[in-house]
KENUVO-796998 format. One line per 8 residues: number of its first residue (from 1); for each residue x, y, z of C-alpha. Coordinates in nm, 2 decimals. Layout:
BEGIN
NUM> X/Y/Z; ...
//
This chain:
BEGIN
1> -4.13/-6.59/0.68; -4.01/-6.36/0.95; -4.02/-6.02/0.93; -3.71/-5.78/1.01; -3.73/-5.47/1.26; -3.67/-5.20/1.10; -3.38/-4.92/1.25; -3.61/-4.58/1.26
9> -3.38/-4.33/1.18; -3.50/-3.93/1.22; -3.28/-3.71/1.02; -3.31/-3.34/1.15; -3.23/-3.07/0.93; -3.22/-2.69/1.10; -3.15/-2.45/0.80; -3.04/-2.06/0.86
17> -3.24/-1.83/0.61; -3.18/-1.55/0.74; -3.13/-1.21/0.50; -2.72/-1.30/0.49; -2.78/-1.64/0.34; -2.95/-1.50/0.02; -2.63/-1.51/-0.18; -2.61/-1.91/-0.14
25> -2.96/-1.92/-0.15; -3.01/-2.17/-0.48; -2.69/-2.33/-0.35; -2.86/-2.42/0.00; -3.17/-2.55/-0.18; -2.98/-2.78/-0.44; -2.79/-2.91/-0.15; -3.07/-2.99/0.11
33> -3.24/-3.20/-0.21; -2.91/-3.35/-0.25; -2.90/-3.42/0.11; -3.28/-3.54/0.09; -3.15/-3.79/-0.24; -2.82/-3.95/-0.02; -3.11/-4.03/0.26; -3.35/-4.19/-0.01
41> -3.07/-4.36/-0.15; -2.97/-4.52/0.24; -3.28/-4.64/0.25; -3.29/-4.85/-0.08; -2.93/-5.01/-0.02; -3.01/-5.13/0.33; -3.39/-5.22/0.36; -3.31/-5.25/0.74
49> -3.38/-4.86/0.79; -3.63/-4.67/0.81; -3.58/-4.34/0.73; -3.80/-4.01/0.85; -3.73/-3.61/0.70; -3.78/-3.31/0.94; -3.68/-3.00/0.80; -3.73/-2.64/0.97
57> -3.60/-2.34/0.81; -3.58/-2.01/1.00; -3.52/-1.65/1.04; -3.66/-1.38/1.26; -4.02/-1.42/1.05; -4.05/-1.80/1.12; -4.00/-2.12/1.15; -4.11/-2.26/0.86
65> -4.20/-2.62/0.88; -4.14/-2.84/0.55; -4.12/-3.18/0.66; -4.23/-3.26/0.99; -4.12/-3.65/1.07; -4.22/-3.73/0.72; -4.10/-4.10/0.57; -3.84/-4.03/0.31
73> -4.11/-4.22/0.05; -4.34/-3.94/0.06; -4.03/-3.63/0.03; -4.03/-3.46/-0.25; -3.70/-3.21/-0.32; -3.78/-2.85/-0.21; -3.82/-2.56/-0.43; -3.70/-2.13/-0.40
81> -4.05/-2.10/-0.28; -3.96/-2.32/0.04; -3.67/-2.12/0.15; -3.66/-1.73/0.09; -3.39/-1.59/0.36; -3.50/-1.29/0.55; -3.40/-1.06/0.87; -3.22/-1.21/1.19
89> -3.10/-1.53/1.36; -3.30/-1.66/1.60; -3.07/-2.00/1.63; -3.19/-2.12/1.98; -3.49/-2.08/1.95; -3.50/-2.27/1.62; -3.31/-2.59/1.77; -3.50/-2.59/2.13
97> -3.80/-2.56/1.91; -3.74/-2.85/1.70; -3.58/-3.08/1.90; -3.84/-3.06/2.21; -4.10/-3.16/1.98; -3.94/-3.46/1.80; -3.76/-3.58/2.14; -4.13/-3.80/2.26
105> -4.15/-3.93/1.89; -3.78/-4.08/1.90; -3.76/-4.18/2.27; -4.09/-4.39/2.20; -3.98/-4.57/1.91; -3.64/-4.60/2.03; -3.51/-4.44/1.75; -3.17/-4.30/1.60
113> -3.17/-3.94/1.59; -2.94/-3.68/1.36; -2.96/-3.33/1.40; -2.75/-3.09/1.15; -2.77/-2.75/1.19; -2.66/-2.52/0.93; -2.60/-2.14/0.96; -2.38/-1.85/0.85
121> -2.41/-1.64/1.15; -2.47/-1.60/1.53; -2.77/-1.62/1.73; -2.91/-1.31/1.79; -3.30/-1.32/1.79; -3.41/-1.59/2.05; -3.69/-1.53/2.30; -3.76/-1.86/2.43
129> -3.45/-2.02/2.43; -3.13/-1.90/2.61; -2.79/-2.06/2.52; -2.76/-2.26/2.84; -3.12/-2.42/2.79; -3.01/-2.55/2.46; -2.65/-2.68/2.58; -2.80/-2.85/2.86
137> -3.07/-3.01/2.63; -2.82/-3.12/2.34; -2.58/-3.29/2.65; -2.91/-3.51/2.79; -3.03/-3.52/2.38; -2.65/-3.70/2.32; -2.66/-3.88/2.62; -2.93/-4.09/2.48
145> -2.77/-4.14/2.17; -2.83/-3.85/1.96; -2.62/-3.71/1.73; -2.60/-3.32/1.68; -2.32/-3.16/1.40; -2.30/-2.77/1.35; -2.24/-2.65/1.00; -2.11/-2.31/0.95
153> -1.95/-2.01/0.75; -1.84/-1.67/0.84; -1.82/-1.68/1.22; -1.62/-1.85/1.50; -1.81/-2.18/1.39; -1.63/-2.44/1.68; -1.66/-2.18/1.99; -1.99/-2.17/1.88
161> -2.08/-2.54/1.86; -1.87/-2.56/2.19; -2.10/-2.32/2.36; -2.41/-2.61/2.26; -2.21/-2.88/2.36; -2.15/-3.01/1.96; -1.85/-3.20/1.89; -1.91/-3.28/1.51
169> -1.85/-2.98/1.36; -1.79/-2.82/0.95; -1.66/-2.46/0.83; -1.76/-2.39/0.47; -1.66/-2.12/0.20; -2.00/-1.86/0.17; -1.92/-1.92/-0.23; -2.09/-2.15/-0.50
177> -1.85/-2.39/-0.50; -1.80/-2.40/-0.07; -2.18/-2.48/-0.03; -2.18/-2.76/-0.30; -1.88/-2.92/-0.13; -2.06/-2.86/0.23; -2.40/-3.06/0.09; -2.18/-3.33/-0.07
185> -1.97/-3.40/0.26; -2.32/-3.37/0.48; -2.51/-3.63/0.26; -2.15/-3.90/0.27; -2.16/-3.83/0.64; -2.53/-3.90/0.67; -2.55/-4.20/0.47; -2.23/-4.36/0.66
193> -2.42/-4.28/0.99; -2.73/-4.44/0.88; -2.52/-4.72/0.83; -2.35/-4.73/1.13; -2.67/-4.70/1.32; -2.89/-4.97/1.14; -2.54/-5.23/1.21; -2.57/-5.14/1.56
201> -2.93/-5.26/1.61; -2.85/-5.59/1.50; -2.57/-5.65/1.74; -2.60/-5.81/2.02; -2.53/-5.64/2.39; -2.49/-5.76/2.70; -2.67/-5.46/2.86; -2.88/-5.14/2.73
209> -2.55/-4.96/2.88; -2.31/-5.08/2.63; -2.56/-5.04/2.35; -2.60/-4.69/2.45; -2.21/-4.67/2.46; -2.14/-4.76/2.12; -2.39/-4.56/1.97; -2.26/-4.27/2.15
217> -1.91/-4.37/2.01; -2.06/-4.36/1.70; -2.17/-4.01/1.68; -1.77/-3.92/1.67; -1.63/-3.81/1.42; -1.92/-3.79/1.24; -1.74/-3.58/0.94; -1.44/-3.82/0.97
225> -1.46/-4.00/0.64
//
């Protein structure tokens, strides 16, 4: 019996917790293990994929690491004690950070990489990352078929994604109820990606080029369901 490849998908999760996330703080941690239940639940209705968790969360402290690349079989959801927000913004830093050290990992398994960033507020704490070093890496990042959506509340959330070079973008209400409809729309969105991807690898192509095409076309719209 013949044994099916498998689509390696790497869902990315960036999480603000910054000090002005605290009021939605129980709301952000039900939804990421919402988020974390739509991606185990991808992988058991189509055995084709092959699904990894990295999940940074980060403030002017840290960047706290709780998932690095992990398969979604050993995830467990998060608790308060994995996300505490705290002090400033440092938004840059966190995505250049993150997506530097995954990009070898999903370039060598020619992977299908997601990358949701969520946050309330603007950058204002970077050091090693300036806006135009993570704009230029998100534009080579899509060019090989990544897919990047900015999340957002309280701020100008589409001239900031424009600034990165995102297309895919959400505004949410700062309230109970505007963060559990946020989490709800991200985990539909991820799980119809997913699907989209692991299709994709099955097709045939007549060149790497049109592959590449249509999974760029496939990043659209990504909150278009």
């Amino acid at each position: 019996m013949g044994t099916t490849n498998k689509t390696k998908i790497y869902n990315v999760i960036i999480l603000d917790k910054s000090g002005s996330m605290s009021s939605i703080a129980k709301q952000a941690v039900d939804g990421v293990n919402e988020t974390l239940g739509g991606i185990r639940s991808s992988q058991l209705k189509d055995p084709t994929q092959d699904n990894y968790v990295t999940l940074v969360a980060f403030c002017g402290c840290e960047l706290r690491t709780i998932y690095d690349n992990t398969p979604i079989a050993e995830v467990s959801n998060i608790t308060p004690n994995d996300y505490r927000p705290c002090c400033c913004t440092p938004l840059f830093d966190a995505v250049g950070t993150t997506i530097t050290r995954l990009y070898p990992i999903v370039n060598e398994n020619k992977g299908a990489a997601a990358v949701t960033i969520i946050t309330d507020g603007y950058e204002n704490a970077s050091r090693e990352y300036s806006g135009k070093a993570i704009k230029d890496l998100i534009e080579r990042y899509k060019n090989e078929g990544w897919m990047f959506a900015y999340i957002g509340a309280d701020h100008d959330v589409e001239a900031v994604a424009a600034q990165m070079s995102i297309d895919n973008t959400l505004v949410f209400d700062k309230t109970e109820a505007g963060t559990r409809e946020m989490f709800a729309k991200h985990k539909r969105s991820r799980s119809h990606w997913a699907f989209l991807k692991s299709s994709l690898s099955r097709q045939v192509f007549e060149s790497d080029e049109d592959r590449l095409q249509a999974e760029r076309e496939a990043n659209k719209g990504f909150f278009d369901l």
